[in-house]
One Martini backbone bead per residue (centre of mass of N, CA, C, O) as a GRO file, in nm:
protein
  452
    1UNK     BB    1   0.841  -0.780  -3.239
    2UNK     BB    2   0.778  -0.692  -2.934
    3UNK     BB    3   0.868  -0.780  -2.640
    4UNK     BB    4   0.731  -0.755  -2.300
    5UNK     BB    5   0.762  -0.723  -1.934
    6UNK     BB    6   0.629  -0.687  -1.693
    7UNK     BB    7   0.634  -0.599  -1.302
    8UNK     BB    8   0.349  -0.574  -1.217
    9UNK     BB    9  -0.034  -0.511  -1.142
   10UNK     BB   10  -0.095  -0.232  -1.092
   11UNK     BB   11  -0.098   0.068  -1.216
   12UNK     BB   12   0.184   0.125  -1.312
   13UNK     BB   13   0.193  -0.140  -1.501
   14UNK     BB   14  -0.056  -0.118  -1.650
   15UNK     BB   15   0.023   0.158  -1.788
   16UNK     BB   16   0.267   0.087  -1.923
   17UNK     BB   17   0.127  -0.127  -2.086
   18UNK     BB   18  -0.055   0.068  -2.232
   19UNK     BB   19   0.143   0.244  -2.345
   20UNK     BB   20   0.269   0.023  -2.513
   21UNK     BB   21  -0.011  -0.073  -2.702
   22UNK     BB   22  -0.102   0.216  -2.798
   23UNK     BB   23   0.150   0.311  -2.964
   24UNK     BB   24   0.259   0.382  -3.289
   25UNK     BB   25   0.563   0.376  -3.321
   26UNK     BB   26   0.600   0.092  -3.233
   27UNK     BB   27   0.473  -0.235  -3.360
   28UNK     BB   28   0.386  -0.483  -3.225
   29UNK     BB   29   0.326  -0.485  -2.896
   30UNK     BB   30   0.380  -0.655  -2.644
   31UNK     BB   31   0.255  -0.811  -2.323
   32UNK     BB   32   0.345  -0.894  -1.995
   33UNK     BB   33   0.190  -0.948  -1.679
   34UNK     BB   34   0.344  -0.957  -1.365
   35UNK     BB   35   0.312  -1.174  -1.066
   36UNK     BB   36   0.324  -1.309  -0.756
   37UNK     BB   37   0.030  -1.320  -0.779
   38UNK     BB   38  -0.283  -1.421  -0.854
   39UNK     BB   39  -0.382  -1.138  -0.844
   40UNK     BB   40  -0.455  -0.824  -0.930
   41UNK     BB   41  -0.371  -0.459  -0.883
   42UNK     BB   42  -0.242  -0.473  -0.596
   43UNK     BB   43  -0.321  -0.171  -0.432
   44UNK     BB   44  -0.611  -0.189  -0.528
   45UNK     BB   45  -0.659  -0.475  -0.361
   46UNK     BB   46  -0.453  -0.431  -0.093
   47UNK     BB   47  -0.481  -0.103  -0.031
   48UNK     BB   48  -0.756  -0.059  -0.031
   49UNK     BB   49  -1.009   0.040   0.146
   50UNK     BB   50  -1.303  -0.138   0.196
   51UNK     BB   51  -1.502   0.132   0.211
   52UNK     BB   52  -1.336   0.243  -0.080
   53UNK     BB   53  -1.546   0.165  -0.359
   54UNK     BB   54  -1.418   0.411  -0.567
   55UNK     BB   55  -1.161   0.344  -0.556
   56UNK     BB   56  -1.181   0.034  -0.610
   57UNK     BB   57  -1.316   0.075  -0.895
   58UNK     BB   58  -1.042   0.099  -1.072
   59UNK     BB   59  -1.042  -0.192  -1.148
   60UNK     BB   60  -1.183  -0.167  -1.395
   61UNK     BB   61  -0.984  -0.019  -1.584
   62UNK     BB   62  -0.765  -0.238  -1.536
   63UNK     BB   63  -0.916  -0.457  -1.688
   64UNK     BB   64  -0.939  -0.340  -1.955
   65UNK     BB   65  -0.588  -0.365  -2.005
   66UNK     BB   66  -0.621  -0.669  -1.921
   67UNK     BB   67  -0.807  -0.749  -2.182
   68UNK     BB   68  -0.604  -0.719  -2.396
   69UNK     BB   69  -0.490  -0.858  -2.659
   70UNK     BB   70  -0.158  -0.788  -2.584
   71UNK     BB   71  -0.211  -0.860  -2.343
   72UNK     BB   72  -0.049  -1.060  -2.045
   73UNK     BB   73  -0.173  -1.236  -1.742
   74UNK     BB   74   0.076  -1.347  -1.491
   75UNK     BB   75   0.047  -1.533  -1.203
   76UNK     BB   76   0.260  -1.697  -0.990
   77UNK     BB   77   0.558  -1.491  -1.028
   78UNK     BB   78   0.876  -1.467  -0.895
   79UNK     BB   79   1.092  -1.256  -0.910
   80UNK     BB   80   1.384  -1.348  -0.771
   81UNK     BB   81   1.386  -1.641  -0.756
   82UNK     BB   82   1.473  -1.960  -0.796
   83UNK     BB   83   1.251  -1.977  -1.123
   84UNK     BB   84   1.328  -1.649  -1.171
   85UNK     BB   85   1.583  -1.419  -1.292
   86UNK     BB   86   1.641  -1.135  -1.436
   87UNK     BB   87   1.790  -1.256  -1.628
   88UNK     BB   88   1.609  -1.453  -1.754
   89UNK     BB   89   1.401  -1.295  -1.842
   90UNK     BB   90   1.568  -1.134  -2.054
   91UNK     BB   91   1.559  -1.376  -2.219
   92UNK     BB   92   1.266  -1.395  -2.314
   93UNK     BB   93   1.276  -1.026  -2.358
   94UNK     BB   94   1.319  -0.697  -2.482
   95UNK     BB   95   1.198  -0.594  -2.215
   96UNK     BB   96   1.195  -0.507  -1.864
   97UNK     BB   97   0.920  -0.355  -1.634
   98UNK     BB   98   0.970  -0.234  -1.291
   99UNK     BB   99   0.671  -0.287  -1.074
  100UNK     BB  100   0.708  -0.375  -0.745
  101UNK     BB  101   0.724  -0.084  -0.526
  102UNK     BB  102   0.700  -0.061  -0.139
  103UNK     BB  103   0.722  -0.271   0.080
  104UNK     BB  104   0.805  -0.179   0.325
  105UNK     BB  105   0.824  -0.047   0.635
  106UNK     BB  106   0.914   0.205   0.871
  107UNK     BB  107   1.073   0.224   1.170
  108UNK     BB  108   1.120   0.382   1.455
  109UNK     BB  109   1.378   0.300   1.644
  110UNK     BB  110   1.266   0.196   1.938
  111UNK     BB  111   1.204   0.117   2.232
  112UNK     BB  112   0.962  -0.183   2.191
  113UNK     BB  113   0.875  -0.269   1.942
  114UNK     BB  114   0.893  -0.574   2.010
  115UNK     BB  115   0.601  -0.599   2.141
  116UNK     BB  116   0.300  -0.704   2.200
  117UNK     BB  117   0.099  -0.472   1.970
  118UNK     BB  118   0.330  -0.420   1.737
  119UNK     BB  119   0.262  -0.275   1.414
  120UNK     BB  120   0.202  -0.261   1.112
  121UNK     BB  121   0.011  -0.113   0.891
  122UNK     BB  122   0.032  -0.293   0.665
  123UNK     BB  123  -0.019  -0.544   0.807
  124UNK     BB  124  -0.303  -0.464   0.869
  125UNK     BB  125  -0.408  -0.424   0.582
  126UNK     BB  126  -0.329  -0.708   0.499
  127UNK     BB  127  -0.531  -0.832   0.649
  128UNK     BB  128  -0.786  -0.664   0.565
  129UNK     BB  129  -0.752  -0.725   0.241
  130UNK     BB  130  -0.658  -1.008   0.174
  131UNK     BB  131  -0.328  -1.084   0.172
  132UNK     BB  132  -0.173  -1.388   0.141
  133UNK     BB  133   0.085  -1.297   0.369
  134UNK     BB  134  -0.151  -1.221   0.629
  135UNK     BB  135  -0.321  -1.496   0.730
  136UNK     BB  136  -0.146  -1.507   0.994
  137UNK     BB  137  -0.202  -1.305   1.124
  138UNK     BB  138  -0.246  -1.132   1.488
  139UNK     BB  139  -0.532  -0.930   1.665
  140UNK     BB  140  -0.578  -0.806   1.953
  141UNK     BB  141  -0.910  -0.718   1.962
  142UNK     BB  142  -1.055  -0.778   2.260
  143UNK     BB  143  -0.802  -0.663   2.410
  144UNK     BB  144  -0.879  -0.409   2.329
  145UNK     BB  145  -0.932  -0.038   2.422
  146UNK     BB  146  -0.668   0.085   2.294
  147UNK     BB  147  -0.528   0.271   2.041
  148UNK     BB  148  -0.245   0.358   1.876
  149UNK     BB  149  -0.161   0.584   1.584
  150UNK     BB  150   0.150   0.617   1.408
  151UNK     BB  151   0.062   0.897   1.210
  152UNK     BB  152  -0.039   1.138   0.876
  153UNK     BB  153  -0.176   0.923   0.651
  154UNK     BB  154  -0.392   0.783   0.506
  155UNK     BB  155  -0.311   0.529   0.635
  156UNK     BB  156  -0.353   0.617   0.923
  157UNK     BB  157  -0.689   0.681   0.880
  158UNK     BB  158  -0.743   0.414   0.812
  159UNK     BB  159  -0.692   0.222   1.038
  160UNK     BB  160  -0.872   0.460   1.222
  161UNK     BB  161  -1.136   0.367   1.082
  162UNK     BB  162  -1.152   0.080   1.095
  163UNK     BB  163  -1.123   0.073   1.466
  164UNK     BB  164  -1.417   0.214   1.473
  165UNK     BB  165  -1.594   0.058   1.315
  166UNK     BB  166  -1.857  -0.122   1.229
  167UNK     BB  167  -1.984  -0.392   1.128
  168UNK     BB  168  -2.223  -0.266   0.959
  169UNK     BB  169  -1.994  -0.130   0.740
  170UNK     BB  170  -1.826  -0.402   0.663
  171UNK     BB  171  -2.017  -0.655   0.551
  172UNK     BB  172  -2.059  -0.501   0.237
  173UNK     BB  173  -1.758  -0.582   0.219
  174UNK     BB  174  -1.477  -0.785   0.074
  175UNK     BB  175  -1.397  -0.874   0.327
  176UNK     BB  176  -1.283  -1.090   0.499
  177UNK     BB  177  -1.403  -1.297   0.730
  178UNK     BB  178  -1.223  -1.307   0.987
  179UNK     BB  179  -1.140  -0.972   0.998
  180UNK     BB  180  -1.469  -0.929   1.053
  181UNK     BB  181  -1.488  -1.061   1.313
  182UNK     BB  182  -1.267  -0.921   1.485
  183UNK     BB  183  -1.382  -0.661   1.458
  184UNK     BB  184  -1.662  -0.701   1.595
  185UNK     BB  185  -1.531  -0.810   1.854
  186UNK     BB  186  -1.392  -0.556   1.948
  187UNK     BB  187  -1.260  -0.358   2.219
  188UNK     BB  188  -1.262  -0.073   2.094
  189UNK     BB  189  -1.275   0.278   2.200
  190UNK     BB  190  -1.023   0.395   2.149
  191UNK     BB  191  -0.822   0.625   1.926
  192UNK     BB  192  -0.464   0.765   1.836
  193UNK     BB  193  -0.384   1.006   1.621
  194UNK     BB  194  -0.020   1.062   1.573
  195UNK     BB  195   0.200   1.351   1.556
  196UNK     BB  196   0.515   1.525   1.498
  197UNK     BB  197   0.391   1.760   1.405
  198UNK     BB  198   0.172   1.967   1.243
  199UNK     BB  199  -0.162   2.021   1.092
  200UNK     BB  200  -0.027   2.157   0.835
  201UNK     BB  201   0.187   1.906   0.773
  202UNK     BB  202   0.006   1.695   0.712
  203UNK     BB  203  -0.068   1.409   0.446
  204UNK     BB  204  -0.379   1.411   0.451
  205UNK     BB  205  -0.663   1.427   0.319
  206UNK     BB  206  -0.987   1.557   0.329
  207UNK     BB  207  -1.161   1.308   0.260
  208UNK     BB  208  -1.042   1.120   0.468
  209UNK     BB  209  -1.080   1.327   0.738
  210UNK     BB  210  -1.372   1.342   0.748
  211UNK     BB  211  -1.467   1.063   0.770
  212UNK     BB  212  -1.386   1.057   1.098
  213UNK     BB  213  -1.653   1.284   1.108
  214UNK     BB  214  -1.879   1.011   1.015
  215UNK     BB  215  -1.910   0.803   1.233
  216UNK     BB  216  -2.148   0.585   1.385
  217UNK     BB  217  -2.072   0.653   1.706
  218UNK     BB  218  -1.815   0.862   1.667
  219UNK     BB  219  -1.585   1.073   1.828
  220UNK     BB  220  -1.384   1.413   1.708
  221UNK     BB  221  -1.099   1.518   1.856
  222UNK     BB  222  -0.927   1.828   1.927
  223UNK     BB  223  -0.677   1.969   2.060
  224UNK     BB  224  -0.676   2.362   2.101
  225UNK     BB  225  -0.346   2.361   2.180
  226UNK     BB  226  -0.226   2.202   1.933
  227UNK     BB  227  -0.317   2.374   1.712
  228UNK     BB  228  -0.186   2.665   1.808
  229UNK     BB  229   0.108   2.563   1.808
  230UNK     BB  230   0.089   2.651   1.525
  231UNK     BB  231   0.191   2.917   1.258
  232UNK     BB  232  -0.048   2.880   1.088
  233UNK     BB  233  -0.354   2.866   1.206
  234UNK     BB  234  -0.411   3.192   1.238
  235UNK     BB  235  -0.218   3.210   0.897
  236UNK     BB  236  -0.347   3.028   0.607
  237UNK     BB  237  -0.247   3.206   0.344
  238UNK     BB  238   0.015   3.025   0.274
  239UNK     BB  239  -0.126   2.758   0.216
  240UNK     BB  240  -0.191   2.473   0.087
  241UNK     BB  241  -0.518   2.383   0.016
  242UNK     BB  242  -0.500   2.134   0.184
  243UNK     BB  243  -0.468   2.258   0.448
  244UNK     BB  244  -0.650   2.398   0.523
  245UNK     BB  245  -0.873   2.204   0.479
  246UNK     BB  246  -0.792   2.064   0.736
  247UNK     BB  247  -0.836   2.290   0.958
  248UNK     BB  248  -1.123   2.343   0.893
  249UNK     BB  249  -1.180   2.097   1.020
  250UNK     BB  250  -1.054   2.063   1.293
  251UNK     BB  251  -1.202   2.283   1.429
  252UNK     BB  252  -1.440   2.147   1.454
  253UNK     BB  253  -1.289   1.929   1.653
  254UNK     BB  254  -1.210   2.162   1.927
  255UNK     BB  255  -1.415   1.997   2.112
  256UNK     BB  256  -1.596   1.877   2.321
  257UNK     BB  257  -1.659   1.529   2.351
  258UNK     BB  258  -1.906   1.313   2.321
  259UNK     BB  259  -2.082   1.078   2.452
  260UNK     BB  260  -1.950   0.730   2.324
  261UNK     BB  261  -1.869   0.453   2.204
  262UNK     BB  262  -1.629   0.599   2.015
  263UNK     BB  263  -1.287   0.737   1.992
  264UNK     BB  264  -1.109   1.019   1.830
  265UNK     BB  265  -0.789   1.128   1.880
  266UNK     BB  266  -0.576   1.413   1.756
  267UNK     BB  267  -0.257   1.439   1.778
  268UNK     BB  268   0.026   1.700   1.847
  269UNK     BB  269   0.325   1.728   1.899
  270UNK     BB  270   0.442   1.381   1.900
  271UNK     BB  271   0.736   1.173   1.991
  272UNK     BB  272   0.811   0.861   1.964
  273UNK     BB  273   1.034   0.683   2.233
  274UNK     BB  274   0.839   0.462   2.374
  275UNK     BB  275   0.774   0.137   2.435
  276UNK     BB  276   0.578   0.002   2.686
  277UNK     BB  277   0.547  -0.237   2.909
  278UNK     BB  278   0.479  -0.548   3.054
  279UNK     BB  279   0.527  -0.816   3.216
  280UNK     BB  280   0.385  -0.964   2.925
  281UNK     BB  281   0.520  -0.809   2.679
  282UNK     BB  282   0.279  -0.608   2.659
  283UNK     BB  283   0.197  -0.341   2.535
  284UNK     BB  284   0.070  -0.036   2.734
  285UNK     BB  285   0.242   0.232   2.640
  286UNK     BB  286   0.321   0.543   2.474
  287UNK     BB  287   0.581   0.729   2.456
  288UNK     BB  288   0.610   1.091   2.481
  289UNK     BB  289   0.739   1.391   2.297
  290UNK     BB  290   0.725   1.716   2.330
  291UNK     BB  291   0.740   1.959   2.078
  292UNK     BB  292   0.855   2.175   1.854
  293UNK     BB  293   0.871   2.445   1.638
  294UNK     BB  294   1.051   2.588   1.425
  295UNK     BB  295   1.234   2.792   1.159
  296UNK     BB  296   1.210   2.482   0.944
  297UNK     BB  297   0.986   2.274   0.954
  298UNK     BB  298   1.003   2.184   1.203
  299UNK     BB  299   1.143   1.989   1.495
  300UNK     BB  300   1.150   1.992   1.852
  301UNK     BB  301   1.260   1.925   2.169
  302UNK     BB  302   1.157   1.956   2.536
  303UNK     BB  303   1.143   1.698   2.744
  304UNK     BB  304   0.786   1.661   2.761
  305UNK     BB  305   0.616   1.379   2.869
  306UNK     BB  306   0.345   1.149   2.750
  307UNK     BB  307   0.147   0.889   2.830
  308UNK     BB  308  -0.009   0.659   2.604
  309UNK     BB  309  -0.227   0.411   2.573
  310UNK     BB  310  -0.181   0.048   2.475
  311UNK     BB  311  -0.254  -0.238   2.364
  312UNK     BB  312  -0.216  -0.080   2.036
  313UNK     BB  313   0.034  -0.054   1.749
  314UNK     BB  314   0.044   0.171   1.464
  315UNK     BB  315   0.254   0.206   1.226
  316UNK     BB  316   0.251   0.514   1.006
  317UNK     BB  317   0.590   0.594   0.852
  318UNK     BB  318   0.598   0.419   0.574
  319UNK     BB  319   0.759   0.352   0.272
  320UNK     BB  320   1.014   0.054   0.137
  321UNK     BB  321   1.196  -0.035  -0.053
  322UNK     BB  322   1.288  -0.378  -0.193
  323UNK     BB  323   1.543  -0.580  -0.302
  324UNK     BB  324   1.574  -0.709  -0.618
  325UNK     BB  325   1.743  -1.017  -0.728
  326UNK     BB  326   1.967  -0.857  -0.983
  327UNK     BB  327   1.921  -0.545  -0.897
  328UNK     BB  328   1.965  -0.258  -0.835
  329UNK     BB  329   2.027  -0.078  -0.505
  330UNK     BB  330   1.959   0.237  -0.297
  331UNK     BB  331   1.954   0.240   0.031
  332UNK     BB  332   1.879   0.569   0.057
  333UNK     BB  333   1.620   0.560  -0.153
  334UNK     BB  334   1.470   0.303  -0.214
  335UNK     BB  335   1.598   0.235  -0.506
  336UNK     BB  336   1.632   0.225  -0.826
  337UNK     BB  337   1.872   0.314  -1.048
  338UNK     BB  338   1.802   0.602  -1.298
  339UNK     BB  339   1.713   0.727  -1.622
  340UNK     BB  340   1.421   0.749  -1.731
  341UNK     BB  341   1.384   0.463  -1.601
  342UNK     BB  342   1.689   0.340  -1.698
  343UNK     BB  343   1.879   0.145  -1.573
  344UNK     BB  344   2.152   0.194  -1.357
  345UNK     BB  345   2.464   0.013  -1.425
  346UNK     BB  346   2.744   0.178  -1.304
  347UNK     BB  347   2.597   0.476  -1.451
  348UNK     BB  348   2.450   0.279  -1.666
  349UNK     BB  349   2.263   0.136  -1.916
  350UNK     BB  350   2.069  -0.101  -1.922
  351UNK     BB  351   1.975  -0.322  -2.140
  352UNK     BB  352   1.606  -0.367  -2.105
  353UNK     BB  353   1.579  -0.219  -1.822
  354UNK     BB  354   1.324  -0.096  -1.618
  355UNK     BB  355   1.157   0.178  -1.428
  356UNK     BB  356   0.848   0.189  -1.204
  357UNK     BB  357   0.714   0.393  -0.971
  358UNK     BB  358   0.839   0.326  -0.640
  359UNK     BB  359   1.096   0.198  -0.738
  360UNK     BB  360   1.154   0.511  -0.925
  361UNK     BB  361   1.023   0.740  -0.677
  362UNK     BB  362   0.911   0.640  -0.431
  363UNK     BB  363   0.645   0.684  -0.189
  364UNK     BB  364   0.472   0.880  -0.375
  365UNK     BB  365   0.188   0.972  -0.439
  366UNK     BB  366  -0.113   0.917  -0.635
  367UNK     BB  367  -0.236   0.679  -0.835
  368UNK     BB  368  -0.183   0.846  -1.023
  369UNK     BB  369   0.077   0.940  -1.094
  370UNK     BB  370   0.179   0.676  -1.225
  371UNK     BB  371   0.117   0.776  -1.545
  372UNK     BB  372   0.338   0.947  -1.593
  373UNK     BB  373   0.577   0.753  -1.535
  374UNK     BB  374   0.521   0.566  -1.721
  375UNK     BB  375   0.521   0.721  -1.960
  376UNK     BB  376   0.850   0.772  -1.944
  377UNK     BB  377   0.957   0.512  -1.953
  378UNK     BB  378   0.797   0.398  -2.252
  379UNK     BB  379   0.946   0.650  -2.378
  380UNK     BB  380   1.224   0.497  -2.356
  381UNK     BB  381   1.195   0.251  -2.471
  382UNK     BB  382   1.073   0.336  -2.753
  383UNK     BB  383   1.345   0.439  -2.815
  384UNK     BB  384   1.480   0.154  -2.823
  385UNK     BB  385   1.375  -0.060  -2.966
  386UNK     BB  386   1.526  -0.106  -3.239
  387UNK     BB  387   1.774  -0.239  -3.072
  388UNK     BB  388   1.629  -0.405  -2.957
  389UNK     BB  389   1.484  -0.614  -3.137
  390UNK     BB  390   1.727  -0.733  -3.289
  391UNK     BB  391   1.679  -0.969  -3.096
  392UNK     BB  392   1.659  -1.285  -3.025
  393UNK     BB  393   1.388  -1.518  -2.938
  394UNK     BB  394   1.243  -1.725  -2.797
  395UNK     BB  395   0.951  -1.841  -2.790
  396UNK     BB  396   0.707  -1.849  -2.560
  397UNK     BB  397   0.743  -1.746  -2.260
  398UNK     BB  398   0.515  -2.015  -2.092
  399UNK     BB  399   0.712  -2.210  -2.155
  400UNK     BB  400   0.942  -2.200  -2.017
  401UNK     BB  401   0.823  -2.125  -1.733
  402UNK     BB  402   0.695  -2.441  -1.742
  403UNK     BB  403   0.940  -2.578  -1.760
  404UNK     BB  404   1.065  -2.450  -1.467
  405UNK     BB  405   0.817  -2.489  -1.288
  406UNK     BB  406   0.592  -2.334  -1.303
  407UNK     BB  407   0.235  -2.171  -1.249
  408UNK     BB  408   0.026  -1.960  -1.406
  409UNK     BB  409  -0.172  -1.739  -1.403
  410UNK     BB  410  -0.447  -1.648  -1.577
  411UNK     BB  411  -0.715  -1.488  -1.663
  412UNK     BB  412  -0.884  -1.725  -1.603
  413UNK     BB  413  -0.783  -1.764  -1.311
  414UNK     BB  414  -0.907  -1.484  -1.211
  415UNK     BB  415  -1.180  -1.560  -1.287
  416UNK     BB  416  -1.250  -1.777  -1.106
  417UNK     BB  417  -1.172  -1.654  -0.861
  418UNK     BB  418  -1.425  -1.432  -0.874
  419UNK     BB  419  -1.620  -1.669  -0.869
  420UNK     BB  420  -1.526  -1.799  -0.581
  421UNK     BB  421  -1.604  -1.498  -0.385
  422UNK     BB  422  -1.905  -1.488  -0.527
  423UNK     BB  423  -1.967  -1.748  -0.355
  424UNK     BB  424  -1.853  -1.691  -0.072
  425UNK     BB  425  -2.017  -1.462  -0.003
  426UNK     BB  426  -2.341  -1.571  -0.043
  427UNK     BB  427  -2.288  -1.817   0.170
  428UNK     BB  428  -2.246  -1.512   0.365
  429UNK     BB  429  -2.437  -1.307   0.256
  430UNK     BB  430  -2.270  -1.160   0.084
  431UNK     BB  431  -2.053  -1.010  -0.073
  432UNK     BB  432  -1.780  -1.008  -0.209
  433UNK     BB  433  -1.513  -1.242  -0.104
  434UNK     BB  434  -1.229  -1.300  -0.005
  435UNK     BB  435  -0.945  -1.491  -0.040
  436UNK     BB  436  -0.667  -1.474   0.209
  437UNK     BB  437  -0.514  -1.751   0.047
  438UNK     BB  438  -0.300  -1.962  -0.089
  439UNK     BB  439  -0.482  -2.169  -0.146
  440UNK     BB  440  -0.729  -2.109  -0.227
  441UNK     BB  441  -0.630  -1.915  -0.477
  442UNK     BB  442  -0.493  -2.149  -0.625
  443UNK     BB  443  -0.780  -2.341  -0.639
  444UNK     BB  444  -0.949  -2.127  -0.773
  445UNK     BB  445  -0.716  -2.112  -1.010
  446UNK     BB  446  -0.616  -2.428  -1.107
  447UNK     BB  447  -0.330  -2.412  -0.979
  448UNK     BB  448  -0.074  -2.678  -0.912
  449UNK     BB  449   0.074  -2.474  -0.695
  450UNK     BB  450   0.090  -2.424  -0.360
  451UNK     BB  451   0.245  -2.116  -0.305
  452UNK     BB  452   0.517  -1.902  -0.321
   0.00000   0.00000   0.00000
């Protein structure tokens, strides 16, 4: 039997783990899908906008492989922690694939970055999103009037649409209950968000870009003159079908915006040079260099700036992995060295670790994407396997770790959690409401242990 560990219950993670106990070539494979967190699937329960329920549905999915019997979900696992590190688990599997991400968020570089009502997307998304890691976040909305999200990306417009969103189209998802009161309290009425390139470039795709455009009292403007500065604009025949229709929104909304309760608007050709802050250390608008396209599909500097109000500052320019401790990473693509998934130590493949997901291809695609990467990681392991397995191993390894002093949460115990969850709904009227702190979450799943 070859008994195999996966690091991360995300798509990436349960893909792997699909993938190695369906193949007929090497029979009786099991799998351990481990997790730092006590609930399962990663970004598609934490970083998926709550009112994208299409979406977040894809959880069924992954639920069906990880009730496979041949799988088995651990979570309240911290690999490369103080008591379960990288060497020991190799010690208790005959290979182990880290499927871990890109926890961390890309900053700008700019003067004021640090000023208070400056944060990251991420930071924003975790904790709208109930991840027990963003429970301390506070974000000052009732004291803000305008925002602005720097970025061109789907997570820039889910942000700048949770921002304009009213309580009403919120309290039917399963957002955490504090983050619900928060936005509902919010004194939010402009929102700007600002892209460094030109809108034939933008990164986000057209079902999220619409949605902007469909917001209950909410007007969604761009200026006419930042559309034509594209040269793509006037003729987008050779543009990716994405790009074009992208554009064909766009156009709709290039006309002045009625008066409403709130608005998004959109600019382009803006990089952002600096944070303005006030007296009280806190920003208060930002500071915008205008761009011009060049003649190989970047942007220079023109010289003329720009500020644009903010009491509250969302950048969201990108994810970077970040190193595991006990694992090679290459600081410059913030990915761990692989050849066809096979992590690489000194240029040679490390025997029996592997790696799937943006930690193995940076953050790039869409959750689909993950099917093939793991799939071909899988494929490597599965060449490997006969001479993996022929080492012994100790019994079962949920024995070691717990002698190790860990405390696992398993099936039963995310079980709980989802039931404890849609008990706190209930309380609060509404559907399943998430629990967004590690002690909740831990007494709710039974495990004596509270905390990461």
């Amino acid at each position: 039997m070859l008994r195999v560990a996966v690091v991360g219950s995300g798509p990436s993670g349960v893909y792997a783990a699909q993938t190695l106990v369906q193949q007929r070539e090497v029979p009786g494979v099991r799998v351990d899908v481990l997790d730092r967190l006590p609930a399962p699937y990663g970004l598609v329960r934490y970083g998926v906008a709550p009112d994208h329920e299409k979406i977040k549905s894809l959880q069924n999915n992954l639920r069906t492989v990880l009730e496979d019997t041949r799988i088995r979900f651990l979570g309240n696992l911290e690999v490369g922690g103080p008591n379960l590190s990288t060497a020991r688990l190799l010690d208790l599997y005959h290979a182990v694939v880290y499927c871990v991400g890109a926890a961390r968020d890309r900053t700008l570089g700019i003067p004021g970055e640090d000023l208070a009502g400056v944060h990251s997307a991420t930071a924003f998304v975790a904790w709208y999103s109930g991840h027990p890691d963003a429970a301390a976040e506070t974000f000052d909305l009732p004291g803000t009037t305008s925002a602005v999200v720097i970025g061109a990306g789907n997570v820039a417009v889910d942000v700048t649409r949770m921002l304009a969103r009213g309580e009403p189209e919120l309290a039917p998802t399963d957002m955490p209950h504090p983050a619900l009161g928060a936005l509902a309290d919010s004194g939010v009425r402009s929102v700007t968000m600002v892209a460094r390139r030109g809108p034939s470039q933008a990164k986000f795709t057209t079902k999220e870009l619409r949605e902007l455009g469909t917001l209950p009292h909410v007007a969604t403007h761009v200026d006419p003159a930042e559309l034509t500065r594209d040269p793509a604009f006037t003729d987008d025949s050779s543009l990716p079908a994405v790009a074009r229709r992208n554009l064909d929104v766009l156009r709709t909304w290039a006309s002045a915006a009625p008066i409403t309760d709130r608005s998004i608007t959109l600019r382009f050709y803006l990089r952002p040079v600096e944070l303005l802050g006030g007296p009280d250390g806190h920003v208060r608008a930002v500071r915008f260099e205008r761009t011009a396209p060049d003649d190989h599909g970047g942007v220079v500097g023109t010289g003329v700036h720009e500020d644009i109000e903010a009491q509250l500052v969302l950048r969201s320019v990108g994810y970077q992995g970040v190193p595991l401790p006990g694992l090679p990473f290459d600081p410059v693509t913030a990915t761990v060295p692989h050849a066809a998934g096979r992590v690489l130590r000194d240029g040679r493949a490390s025997v029996g670790e592997y790696v799937a997901g943006w930690i193995k291809r940076g953050p790039t695609g869409v959750i689909g994407t993950n099917r093939p990467c793991a799939k071909e990681t899988a494929s490597s392991l599965l060449q490997d396997a006969p001479a993996l397995a022929r080492r012994n191993l100790p019994d079962d390894p949920l024995d070691a770790l717990r002698s190790a002093g860990l405390h696992p949460v398993e099936w039963p115990g995310w079980l709980a959690i989802e039931t404890a969850e849609a008990a706190l709904g209930r309380s609060l009227g509404r559907r399943s409401v998430k629990i967004p702190d590690w002690p909740g979450l831990l007494t709710a799943s039974g495990a004596t242990h509270h905390g990461p």
